[in-house]
N, C-alpha and C positions, 0 to 999 in steps of 0.2 A: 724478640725486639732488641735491639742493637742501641750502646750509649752513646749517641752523639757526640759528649766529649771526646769520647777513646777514640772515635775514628777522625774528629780533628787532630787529636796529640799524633797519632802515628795513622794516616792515612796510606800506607806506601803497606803496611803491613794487613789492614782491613781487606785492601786490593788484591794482596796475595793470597788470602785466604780467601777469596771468591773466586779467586781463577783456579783454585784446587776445585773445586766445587762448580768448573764448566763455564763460571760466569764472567762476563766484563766489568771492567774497572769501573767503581759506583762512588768513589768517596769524594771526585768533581762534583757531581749532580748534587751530592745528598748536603755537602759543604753549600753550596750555593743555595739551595733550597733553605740551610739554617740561617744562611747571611739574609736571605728576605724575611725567614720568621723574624732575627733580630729585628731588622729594619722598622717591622710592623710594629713589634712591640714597643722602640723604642720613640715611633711616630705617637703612638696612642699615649705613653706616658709622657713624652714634652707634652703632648696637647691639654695633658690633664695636671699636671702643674701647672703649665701656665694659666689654667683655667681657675686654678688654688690662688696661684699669683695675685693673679685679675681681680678675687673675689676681696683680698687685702685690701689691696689700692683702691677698691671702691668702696672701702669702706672707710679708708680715710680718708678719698673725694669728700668725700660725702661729709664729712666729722668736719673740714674743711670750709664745708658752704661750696666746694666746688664743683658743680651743677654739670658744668659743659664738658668739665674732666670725667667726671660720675658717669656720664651717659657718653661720652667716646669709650672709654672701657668696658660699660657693661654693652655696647656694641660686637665690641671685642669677641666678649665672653656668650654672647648671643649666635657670631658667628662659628665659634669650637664646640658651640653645641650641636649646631648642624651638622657640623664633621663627623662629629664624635661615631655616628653611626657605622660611616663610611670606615675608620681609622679602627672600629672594631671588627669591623665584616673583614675586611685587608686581616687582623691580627689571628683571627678564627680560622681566615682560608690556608695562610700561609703556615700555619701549625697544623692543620691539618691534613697537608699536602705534604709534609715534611711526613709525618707521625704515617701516614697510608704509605710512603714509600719506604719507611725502615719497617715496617709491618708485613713485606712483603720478600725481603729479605731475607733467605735461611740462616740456621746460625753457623758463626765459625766453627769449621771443624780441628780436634785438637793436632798440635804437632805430631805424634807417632800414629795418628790413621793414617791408613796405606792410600799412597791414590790410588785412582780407578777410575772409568768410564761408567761403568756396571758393575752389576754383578759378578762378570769375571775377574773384577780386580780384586774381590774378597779374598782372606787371606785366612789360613786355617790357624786359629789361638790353641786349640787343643782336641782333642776325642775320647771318648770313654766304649768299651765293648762290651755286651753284655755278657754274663756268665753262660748263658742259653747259647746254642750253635745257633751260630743266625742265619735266619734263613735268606737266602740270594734271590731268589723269586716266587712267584704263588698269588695268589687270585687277588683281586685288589679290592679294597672293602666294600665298597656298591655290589658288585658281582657273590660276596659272599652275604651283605644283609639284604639284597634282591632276593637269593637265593633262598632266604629263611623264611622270609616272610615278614621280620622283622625293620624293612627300609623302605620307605613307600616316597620314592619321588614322583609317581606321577599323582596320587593321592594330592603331596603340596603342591603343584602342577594347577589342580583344579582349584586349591584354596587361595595359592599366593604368589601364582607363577612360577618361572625359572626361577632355582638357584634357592631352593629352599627345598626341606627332607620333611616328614615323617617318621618317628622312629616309634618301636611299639614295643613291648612287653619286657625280655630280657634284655634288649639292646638300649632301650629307653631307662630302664635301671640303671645298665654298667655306664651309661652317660652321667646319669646322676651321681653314679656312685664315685666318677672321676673327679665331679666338681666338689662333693665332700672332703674324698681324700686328700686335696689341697688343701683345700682350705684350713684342714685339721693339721695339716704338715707345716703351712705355712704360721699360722696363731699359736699352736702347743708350743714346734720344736723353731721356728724361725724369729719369733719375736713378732709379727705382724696383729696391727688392732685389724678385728675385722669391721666392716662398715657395709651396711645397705644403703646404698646410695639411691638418688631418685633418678631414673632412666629419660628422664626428659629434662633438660637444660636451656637457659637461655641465651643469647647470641654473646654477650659476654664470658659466658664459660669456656663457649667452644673457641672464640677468641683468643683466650689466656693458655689456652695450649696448642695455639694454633693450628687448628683446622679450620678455622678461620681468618682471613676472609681466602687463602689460594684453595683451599680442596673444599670449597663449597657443592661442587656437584661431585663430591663422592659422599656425602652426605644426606639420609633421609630428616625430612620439617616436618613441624605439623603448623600450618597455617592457622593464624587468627580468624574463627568463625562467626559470622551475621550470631549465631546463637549464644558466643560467648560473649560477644558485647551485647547482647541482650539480657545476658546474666549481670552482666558488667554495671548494666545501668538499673538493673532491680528490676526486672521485670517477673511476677509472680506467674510462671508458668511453664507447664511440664511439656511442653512441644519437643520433638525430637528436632534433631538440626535443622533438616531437612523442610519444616514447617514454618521458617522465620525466615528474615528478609528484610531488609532495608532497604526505604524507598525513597524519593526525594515527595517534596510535600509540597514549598510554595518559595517560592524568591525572599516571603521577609512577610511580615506582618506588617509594615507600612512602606511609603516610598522612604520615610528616614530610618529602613531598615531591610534593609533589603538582602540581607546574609540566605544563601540560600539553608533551607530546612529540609530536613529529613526525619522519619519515622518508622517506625518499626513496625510490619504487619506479620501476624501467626496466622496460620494457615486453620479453617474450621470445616468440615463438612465439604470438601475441596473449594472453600471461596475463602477469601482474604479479607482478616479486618482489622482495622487499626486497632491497638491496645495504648492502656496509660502503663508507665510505670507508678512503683507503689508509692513513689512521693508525688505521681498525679501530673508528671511531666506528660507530655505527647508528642513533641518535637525534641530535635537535637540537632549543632550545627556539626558541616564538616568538618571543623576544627576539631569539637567537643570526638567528634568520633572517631578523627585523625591521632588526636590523643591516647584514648581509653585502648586502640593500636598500638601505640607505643608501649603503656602500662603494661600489658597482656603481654605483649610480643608474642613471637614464634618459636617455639620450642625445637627443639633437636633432638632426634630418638642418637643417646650416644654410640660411636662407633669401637669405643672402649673406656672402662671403668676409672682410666686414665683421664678421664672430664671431670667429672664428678670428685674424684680423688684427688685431684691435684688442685684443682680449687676451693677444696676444703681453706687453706690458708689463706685465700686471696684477699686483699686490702687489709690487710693484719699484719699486728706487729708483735712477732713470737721474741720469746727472752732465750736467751743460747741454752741455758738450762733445759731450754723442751726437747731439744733437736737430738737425737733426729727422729723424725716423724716416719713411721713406717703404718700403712693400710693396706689393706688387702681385701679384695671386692669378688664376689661370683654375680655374672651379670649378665644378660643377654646384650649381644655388642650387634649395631646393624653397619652395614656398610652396601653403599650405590654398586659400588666397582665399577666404577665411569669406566675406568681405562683398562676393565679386563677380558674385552670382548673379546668367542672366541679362544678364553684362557679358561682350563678347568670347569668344563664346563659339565663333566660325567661329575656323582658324586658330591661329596660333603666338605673338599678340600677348598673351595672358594664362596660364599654362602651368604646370601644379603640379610641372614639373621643366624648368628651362632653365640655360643656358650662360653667366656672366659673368664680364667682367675686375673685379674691384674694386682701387679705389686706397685706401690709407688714410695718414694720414702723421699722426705727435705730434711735437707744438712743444711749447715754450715759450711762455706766454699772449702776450707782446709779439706773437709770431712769426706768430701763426695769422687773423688775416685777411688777411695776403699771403698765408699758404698756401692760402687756401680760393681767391682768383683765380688762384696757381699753379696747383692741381689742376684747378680749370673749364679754365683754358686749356687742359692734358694732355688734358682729356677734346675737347675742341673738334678736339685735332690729329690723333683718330682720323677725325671726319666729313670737314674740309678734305683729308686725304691720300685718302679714298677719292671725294673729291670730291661732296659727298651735303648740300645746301641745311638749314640746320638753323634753329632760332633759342634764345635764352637767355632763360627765365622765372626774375624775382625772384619765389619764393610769397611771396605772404600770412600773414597768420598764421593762417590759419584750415584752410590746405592743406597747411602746413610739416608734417612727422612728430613725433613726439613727442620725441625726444633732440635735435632742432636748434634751434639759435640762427637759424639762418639757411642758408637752402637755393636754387642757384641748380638748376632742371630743363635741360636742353638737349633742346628736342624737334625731331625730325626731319621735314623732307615725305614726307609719304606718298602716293603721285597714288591709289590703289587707291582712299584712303578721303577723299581730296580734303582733307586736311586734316594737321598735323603729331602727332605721336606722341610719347610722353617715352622717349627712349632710355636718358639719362643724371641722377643726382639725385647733385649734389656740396653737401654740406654739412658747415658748423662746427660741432661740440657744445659749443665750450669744455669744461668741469669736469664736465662733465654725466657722460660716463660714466668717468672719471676716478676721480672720487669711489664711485663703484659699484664698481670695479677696484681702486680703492686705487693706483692708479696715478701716480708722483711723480717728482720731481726736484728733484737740490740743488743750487740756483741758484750762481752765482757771487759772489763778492766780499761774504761774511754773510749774502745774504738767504732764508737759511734754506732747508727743505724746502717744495716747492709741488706741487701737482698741474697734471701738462701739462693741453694742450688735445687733442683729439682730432680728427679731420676725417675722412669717407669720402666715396667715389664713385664712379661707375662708371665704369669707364675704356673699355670700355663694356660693353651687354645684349648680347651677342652673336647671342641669337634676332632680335632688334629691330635687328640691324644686317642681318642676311640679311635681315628681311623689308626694309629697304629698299635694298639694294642689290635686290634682284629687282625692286621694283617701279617703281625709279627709272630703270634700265639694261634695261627689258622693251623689247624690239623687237617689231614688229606679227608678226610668224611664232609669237611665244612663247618664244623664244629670252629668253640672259639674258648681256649683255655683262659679262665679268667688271671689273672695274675695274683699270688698271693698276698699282696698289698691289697687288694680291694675285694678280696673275700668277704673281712667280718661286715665289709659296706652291702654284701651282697646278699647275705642272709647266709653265708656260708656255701652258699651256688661255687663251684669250683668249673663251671664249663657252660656255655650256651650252646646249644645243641643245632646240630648240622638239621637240610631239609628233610631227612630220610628219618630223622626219628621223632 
């Protein structure tokens, strides 16, 4: 979310930082769009002093004995009431037509990111080798956990469609065993709280770190059900979802009542029959249901631990003394992949349900481009300890995500696909989802209320880290050398064994 002020103070600059970033000049529109919020506002507060006014003067009409002055005024005041509705609907649309279009806005990306188009304008920050001779090519890991017996995508196939795995005995361990070893690396020796978070969210969380409202369809919902507003309104009864139903009933219980009604019927014996709730209601209006909708809302299965984690702070006002806040989460992450048709589609490298560590930490603005090289390093100390050849891409701006200032990738060698992989995506938001969360701190020594910075990472993908330890540690039998960092996780297992034995 972008401050309106800043892009009135220096709009010439807002402009240039969206055309890094692909896009046309926005700061006309968004200017204009705030000269109508003023407008509106400033229509509804004349109308509502003068209404203050109004209420004076008719009371010293009145104190007065004068009758014909008393009632031309509270004519007045009769007719700004009628307004009044109008002068608020005008003040609600025009802030919220404002607020939908800096919502929709990416953030500025910082001065020393490289531009780009894509992906090809990333730019290399650094590399690390492993001490191991790396291997240049060799089986890619579907072909070696096919192979075992160990990887069952037609299995997930049958259960949950394309783009989900299987994974069974040793392989399903050394998965496990990758999400501990983080998490243990990250808490013992990196400093991070760890946090189980709740995997279903509601439309304001996902908001505040913006995945919404633009990447709505790369996201799984779970819709509000006839069954949960039936829970909702107290209905004593154990019916599976699929047994309830909301009906409509009768236009109103008289002609000076006429709101349409609706009821709930459970399903018995395959016939349908209306039920009381326990306080002995049997109707309910659209409204009433339209509502108890809203309360409930729709949940969001998250697409990373970075929801859940970064809204920890949201509408709070932390003291500088806390900061910085560093969490860290092992969490199954979904994602639609709207847009990756066609892409990765063998395998475990693109997955509409996978396994990761995410890192997220809130500074103070001074604080947070150390912390965005803190956390790269944390993320870095996962691949060095398993010993696994990696390298560090600065993105461009044309490849950066939408809430980042600045984003370092760290992609892995993969020998399967002869080429490295992004395992890991650490980036600074500054204010960006801050300002979405309302999320703040009061500075030390007068300088007032500020909103932190934010940062997430992945500390790391956990699928992307088994696919390259298998394919980095594959011996010619098929076999899979465990790496000695995740031995004592393993029960001391030093290899997963090829098909042949």
């Amino acid at each position: 979310m972008h401050d309106i002020r800043a892009i009135r103070e220096n709009p010439e600059a807002f402009d240039l930082d969206l055309e890094r970033r692909g896009l046309s000049p926005l700061s006309a529109e968004l200017i204009a769009l705030d000269d109508a919020r003023k407008g509106a506002v400033s229509a509804a507060q004349a109308a509502q002093e003068r209404r203050n006014a109004l209420s004076k003067e008719i009371g010293a009409a009145k104190k007065a004995k004068d009758e014909a002055r008393a009632a031309q005024l509270m004519a007045e005041v009769a007719r700004l009431k009628e307004e009044a509705p109008a002068l608020e609907a005008a003040q609600t649309k025009t802030v919220n037509a404002l607020n939908a279009r800096l919502a929709a806005i990416p953030n500025r990306p910082k001065a020393e990111v490289p531009e780009g188009a894509d992906e090809h304008g990333n730019v290399k920050y650094r590399d690390w080798s492993s001490s191991r001779t790396q291997l240049l090519q060799g089986r890619q890991h579907f072909e070696l956990g096919e192979a075992s017996g160990l990887m069952d995508f037609e299995a997930a196939a049958k259960l949950s469609g394309s783009r989900f795995v299987v994974l069974k005995g040793q392989l399903a361990r050394l998965e496990r065993a990758l999400g501990q070893f983080m998490l243990d690396l990250h808490t013992t020796v990196h400093g991070y709280v760890e946090v189980a978070p709740p995997i279903l969210v509601r439309d304001d969380a996902m908001f505040g770190t913006a995945q919404l409202p633009k990447f709505g369809a790369d996201q799984f919902n779970v819709p509000v059900t006839d069954w949960a507003l039936a829970d909702f309104f107290g209905f004593a009864d154990s019916s599976s979802a699929e047994d309830v139903r909301i009906v409509f009933f009768s236009s109103g219980s008289s002609a000076s009542n006429p709101v349409p009604l609706y009821m709930f019927q459970f399903k018995r014996g395959g016939n349908w029959y209306n039920v009381q709730s326990r306080s002995g209601r049997l109707t309910f209006t659209i409204d009433e249901i339209n509502e108890a909708r809203q309360e409930l809302g729709r949940r969001w299965l998250i697409p990373t631990a970075e929801v859940p984690l970064t809204n920890l702070v949201r509408e709070s006002i932390l003291a500088e003394d806390e900061l910085p806040l560093r969490f860290t989460a092992l969490t199954p992450c979904f994602r639609a992949e709207a847009g990756a048709a066609g892409r990765d589609t063998r395998g475990m490298l693109r997955q509409h349900q996978f396994n990761k560590v995410e890192l997220v930490s809130i500074t103070a603005p001074e604080k947070s481009d150390e912390e965005h090289e803190r956390m790269l390093a944390c993320a870095e100390a996962v691949l060095k300890k398993l010993d696994l050849s990696y390298r560090v891409m600065t993105l461009c701006t044309g490849d950066m995500g939408f809430a980042s200032q600045k984003t370092y990738d760290i992609e892995v060698w993969v020998p399967g696909q002869q080429t490295y992989r992004e395992i890991s995506s650490c980036s600074v938001c500054g204010e960006f989802q801050a300002r979405r969360m309302n999320a703040r701190y009061r500075a030390k020594e007068g300088r007032g209320v500020n909103f932190v910075h934010t940062l997430n990472g992945s500390g790391v993908a956990v699928g992307r880290a088994l696919i390259a330890v298998m394919e980095n540690y594959q011996n010619p039998d098929g076999s899979v050398t465990i790496p000695s960092a995740l031995q004592p996780y393993m029960g001391g297992l030093n290899r997963i064994e090829g098909p042949n034995h």
